[in-house]
C-alpha positions in Angstrom: -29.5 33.2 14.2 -27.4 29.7 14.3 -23.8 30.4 15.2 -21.0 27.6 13.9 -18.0 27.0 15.4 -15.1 25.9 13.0 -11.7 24.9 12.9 -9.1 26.3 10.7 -5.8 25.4 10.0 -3.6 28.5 9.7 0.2 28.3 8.3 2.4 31.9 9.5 4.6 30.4 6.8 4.4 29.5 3.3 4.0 25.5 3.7 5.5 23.0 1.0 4.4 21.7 -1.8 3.9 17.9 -0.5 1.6 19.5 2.8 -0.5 21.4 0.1 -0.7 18.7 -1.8 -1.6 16.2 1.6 -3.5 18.8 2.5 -6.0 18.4 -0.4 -5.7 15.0 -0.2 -7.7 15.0 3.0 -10.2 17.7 2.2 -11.0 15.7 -1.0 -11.1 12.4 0.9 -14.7 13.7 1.9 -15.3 13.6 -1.7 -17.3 10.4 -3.0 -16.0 10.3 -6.5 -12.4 10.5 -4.8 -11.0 7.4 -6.6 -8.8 5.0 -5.9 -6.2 6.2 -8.6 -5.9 9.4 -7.1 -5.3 8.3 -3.1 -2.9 5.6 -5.1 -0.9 8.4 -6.9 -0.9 10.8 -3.9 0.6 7.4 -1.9 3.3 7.2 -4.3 4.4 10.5 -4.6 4.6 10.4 -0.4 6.5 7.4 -0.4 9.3 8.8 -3.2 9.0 11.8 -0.6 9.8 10.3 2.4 12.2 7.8 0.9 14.0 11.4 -0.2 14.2 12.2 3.3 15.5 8.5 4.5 11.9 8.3 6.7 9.2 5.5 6.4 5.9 5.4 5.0 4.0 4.7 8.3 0.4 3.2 8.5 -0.7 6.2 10.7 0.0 8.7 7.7 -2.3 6.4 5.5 -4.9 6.7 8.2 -4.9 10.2 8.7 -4.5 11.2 4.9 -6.2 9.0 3.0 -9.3 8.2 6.0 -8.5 4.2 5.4 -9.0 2.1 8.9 -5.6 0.8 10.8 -6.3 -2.6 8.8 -7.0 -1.3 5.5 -3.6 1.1 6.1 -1.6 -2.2 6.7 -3.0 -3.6 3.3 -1.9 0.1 1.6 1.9 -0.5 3.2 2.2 -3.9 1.1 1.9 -1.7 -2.0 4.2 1.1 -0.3 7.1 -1.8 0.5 6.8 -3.1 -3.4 6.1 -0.2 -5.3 9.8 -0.3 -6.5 9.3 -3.9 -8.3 8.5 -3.9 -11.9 5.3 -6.0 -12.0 3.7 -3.8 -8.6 4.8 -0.8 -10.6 3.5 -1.6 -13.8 0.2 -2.9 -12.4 0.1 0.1 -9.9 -0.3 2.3 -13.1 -2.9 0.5 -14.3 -5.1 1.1 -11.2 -4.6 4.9 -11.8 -5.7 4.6 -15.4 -8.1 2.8 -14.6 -7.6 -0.5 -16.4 -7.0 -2.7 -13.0 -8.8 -3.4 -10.1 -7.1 -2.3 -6.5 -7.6 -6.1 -5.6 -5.2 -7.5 -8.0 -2.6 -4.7 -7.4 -3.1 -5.7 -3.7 -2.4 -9.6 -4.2 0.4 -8.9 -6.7 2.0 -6.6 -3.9 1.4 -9.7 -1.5 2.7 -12.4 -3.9 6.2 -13.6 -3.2 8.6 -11.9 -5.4 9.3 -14.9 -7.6 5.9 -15.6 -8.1 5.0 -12.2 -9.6 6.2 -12.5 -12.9 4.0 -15.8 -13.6 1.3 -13.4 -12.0 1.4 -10.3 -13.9 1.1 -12.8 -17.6 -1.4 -14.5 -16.4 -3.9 -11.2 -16.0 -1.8 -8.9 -18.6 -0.1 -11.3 -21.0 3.7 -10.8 -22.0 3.6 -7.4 -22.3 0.7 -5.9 -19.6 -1.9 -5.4 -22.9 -4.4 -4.9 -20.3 -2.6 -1.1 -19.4 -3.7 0.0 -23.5 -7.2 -0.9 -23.2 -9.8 2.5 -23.4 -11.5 2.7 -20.2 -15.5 2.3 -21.1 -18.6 4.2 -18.9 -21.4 2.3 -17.8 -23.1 5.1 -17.7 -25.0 6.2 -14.8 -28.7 5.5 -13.0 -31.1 6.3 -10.4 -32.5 2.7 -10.5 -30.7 0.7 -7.4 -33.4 -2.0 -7.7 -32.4 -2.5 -11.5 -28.9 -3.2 -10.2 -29.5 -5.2 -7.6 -31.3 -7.8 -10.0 -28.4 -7.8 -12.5 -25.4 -8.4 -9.5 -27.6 -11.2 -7.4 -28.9 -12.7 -11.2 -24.7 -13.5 -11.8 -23.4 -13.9 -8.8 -22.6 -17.5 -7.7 -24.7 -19.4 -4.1 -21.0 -18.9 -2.4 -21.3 -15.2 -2.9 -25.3 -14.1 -2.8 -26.0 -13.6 0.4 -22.9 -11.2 0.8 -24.1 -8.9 -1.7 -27.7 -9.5 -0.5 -26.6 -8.0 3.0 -25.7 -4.9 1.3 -27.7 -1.7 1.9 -28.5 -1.5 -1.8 -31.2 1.8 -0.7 -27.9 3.4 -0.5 -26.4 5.3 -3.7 -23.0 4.9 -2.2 -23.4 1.5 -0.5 -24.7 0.4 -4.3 -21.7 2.1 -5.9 -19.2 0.5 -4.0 -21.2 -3.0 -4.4 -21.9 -2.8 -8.1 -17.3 -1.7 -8.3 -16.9 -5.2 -6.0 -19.0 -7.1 -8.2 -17.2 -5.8 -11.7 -14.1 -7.4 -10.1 -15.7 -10.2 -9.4 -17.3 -10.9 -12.6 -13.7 -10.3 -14.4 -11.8 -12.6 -12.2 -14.6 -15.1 -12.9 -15.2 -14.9 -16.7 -11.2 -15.5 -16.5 -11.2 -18.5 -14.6 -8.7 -16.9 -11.8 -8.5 -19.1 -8.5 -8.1 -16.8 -5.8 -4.5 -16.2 -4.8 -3.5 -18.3 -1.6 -5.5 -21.5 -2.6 -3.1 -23.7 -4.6 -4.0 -24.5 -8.0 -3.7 -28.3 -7.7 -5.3 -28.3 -4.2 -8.5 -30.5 -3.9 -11.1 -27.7 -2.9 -14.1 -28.5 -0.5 -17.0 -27.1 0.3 -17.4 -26.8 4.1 -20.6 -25.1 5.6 -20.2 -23.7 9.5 -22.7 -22.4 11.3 -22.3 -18.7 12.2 -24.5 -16.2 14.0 -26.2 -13.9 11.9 -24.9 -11.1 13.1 -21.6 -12.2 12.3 -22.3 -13.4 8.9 -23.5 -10.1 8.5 -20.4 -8.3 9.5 -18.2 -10.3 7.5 -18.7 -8.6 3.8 -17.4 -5.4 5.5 -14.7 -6.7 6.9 -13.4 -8.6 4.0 -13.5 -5.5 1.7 -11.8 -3.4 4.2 -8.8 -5.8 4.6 -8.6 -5.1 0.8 -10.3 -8.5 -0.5 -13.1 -8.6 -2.8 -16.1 -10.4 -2.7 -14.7 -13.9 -4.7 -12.2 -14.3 -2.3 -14.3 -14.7 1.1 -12.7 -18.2 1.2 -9.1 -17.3 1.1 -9.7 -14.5 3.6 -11.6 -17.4 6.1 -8.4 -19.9 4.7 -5.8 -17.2 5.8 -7.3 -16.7 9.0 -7.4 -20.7 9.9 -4.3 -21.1 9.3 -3.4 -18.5 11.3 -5.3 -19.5 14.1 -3.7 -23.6 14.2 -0.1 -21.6 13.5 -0.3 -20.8 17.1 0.3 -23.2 19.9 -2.6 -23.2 22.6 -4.9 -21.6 19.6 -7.6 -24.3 21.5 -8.1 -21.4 24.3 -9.8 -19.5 21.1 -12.7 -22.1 21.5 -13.7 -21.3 25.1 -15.3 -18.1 23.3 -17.2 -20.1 20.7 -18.8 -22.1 23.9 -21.7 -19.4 24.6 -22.2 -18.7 20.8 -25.7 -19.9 19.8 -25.0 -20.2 15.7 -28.3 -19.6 14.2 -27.2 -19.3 10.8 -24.5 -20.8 8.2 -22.4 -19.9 5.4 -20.4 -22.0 2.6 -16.7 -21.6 2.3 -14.0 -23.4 -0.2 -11.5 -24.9 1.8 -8.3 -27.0 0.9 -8.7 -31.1 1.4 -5.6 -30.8 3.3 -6.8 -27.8 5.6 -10.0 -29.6 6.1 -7.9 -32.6 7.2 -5.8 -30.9 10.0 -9.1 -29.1 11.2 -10.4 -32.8 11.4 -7.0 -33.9 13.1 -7.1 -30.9 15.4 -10.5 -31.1 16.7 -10.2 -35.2 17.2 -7.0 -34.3 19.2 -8.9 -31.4 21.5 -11.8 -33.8 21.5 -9.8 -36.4 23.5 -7.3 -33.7 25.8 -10.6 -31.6 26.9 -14.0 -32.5 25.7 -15.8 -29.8 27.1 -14.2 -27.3 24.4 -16.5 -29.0 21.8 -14.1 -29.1 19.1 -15.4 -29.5 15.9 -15.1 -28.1 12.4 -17.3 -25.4 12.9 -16.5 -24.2 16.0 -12.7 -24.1 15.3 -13.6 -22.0 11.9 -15.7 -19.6 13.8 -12.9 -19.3 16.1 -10.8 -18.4 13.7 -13.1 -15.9 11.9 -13.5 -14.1 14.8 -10.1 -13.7 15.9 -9.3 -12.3 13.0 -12.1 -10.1 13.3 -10.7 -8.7 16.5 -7.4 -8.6 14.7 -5.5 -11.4 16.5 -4.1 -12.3 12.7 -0.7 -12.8 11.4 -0.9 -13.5 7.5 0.2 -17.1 7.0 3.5 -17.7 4.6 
């Protein structure tokens, strides 16, 4: 006979309504048809909550109720520190109906406060149409094959090999791709440029040569910080710009000196960005050659800081 040891949680008192309430949030974060509507409307209750109480939303309550990682809990807290503003709170009831993507409430939340309104029109129109729409099923199947051919037959070259590093044997690796790639498709049949890349910016595309291993790793990452798959060249942008922010960031390169790239990858990067790489790398060229400055190491620099989390989101 196999005995099992487990641990219960026992209240001597009759415990509030918001610890039941978090209290089921964490059982059911288990759950794989947990949505993200319902950890979003458990998140907003919390926050009126703790407002109530004059405490903060903290990122290690997101972590421990909701399962999220310490980055994805510090995406969550932009929507916590906005959720007051009419356009965040508008579009943050969409996302529990159903009718918008997580992604767009993210970069709404992340959008200065003026810029917003010009934001919310251009998914929603003048009056957030979008929130009416009836939500429609897809349906469901066993075939994973069947929808791997229909994501990598309309996904763009920038974007195929992300989704073709997916475990698509996985159901739940599948569902989560096939979810990305319904954003994607949306934000492309609208024409949306991915927030943080200027509209009138000259865009070029730059191809650095990365390990495979850590091309591999980046899809995860990106959709952990809260990004989808169409914006894996605003997420590199963010974090080059963050990196030259910094003075001294050429120590980052003595890393990249015992990297043997033996693979690439094709991101969009702003003319003027491209430039001040250029500039940068000609300038740590000259001050101390052996650092082998050039485009691609200073972008794979970059990349991996942020991957170890030495980031702060440029302004």
């Amino acid at each position: 006979m196999h005995v099992e040891r487990i641990t219960v949680k026992v209240f001597l008192r009759k415990p509030q309504a918001q610890t039941v309430e978090r209290l089921g949030i964490i059982d059911n974060v288990q759950r794989d048809d947990l949505s993200i509507g319902d950890k979003l409307r458990w998140l907003i209750k919390f926050s009126a909550h703790q407002e109530e109480k004059g405490r903060a939303v903290r990122w290690r309550d997101l972590v421990d109720t909701l399962g999220l990682s310490r980055s994805q809990a510090y995406e969550w807290m932009n929507v916590v520190q906005t959720r007051n503003d009419e356009y965040v709170r508008q579009v943050i009831q969409f996302v529990i109906e159903g009718n918008a993507s997580f992604a767009r409430l993210l970069e709404l939340a992340k959008a200065d406060s003026h810029q917003r309104a010009h934001q919310f029109r251009l998914w929603f129109g003048e009056r957030g149409g979008r929130g009416n729409t009836a939500k429609v099923s897809l349906g469901h199947t066993t075939n994973l094959n069947a929808l791997k051919s229909l994501v990598l037959a309309n996904v763009d070259d920038d974007h195929l090999e992300e989704f073709k590093a997916l475990n698509w044997d996985d159901p739940k690796s599948v569902k989560k791709a096939f979810a990305t790639f319904l954003d994607y498709w949306i934000e492309k049949m609208a024409d949306v440029r991915p927030q943080g890349i200027k509209a009138n910016a000259s865009i070029r595309k730059v191809t650095v040569k990365l390990p495979a291993a850590l091309k591999l790793s980046l899809p995860a990452k990106i959709l952990a910080d809260g990004y989808n798959m169409r914006q894996k060249s605003k997420w590199v942008v963010e974090a080059i710009q963050s990196l030259l922010a910094k003075n001294g960031w050429e120590g980052a390169l003595l890393s990249e000196l015992v990297v043997k790239p033996n693979s690439q990858d094709v991101f969009s990067i702003p003319d003027d960005l491209v430039a001040k790489i250029n500039m940068e790398a000609h300038r740590v060229a000259l001050q101390n050659p052996s650092l082998n400055a050039n485009q691609s190491t200073i972008i794979r620099a970059a990349i991996n800081r942020r991957l170890l989390g030495f980031f702060q989101k440029p302004e």
